[in-house]
C-alpha positions, 0 to 999 in steps of 0.5 A: 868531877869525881866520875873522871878520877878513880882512884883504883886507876890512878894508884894502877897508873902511878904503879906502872910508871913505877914499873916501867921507871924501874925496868929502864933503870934497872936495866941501865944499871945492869949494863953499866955494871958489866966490865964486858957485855957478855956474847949471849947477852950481846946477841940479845940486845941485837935481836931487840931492833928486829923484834919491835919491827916485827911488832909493829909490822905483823898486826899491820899486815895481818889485819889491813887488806890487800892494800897494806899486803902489797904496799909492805911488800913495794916498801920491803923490795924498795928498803933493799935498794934505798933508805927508809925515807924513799921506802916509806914515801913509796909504801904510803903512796902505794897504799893511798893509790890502792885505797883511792882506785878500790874506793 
């Protein structure tokens, strides 16, 4: 039972909860405190959503193989011209039928 506890781990783990509880707060509390959010920031906190789309999509495309490629870019063309269900349905089907025919 003590090989599963170490106590270096468990201090690491409870600090970055602290952390990450801090940042959130931290974060709430700067933006509550503003009368008006000021343009830069407002420019900031809108490029946010394309960032974390990027780093969630970049290693995938980068790392899968031509199946993943051509199924990103079918969900990209498709995410055009319909929401994100139909484009996630047809990006998945892509990618099982190109792994079905190269298997």
């Amino acid at each position: 039972m003590e090989n599963l506890f170490n106590s270096d781990m468990v201090i690491l783990i409870l600090l970055c909860a602290v952390a990450t509880f801090a940042t959130r707060i931290g974060g709430y509390v700067l933006i509550t405190r503003l009368k008006s959010i000021p343009p830069r920031l407002d420019a900031a906190l809108n490029a946010v959503p394309a960032a974390v789309l990027t780093t969630l999509v970049a290693p995938a495309f980068f790392a899968g193989g031509i199946e993943v490629k051509v199924a990103m870019a079918v969900a990209l063309v498709i995410g055009l011209r319909f929401s994100a269900m139909p484009m996630l349905a047809i990006g998945w089907l892509v990618v099982m039928g190109f792994r079905h025919i190269l298997n």
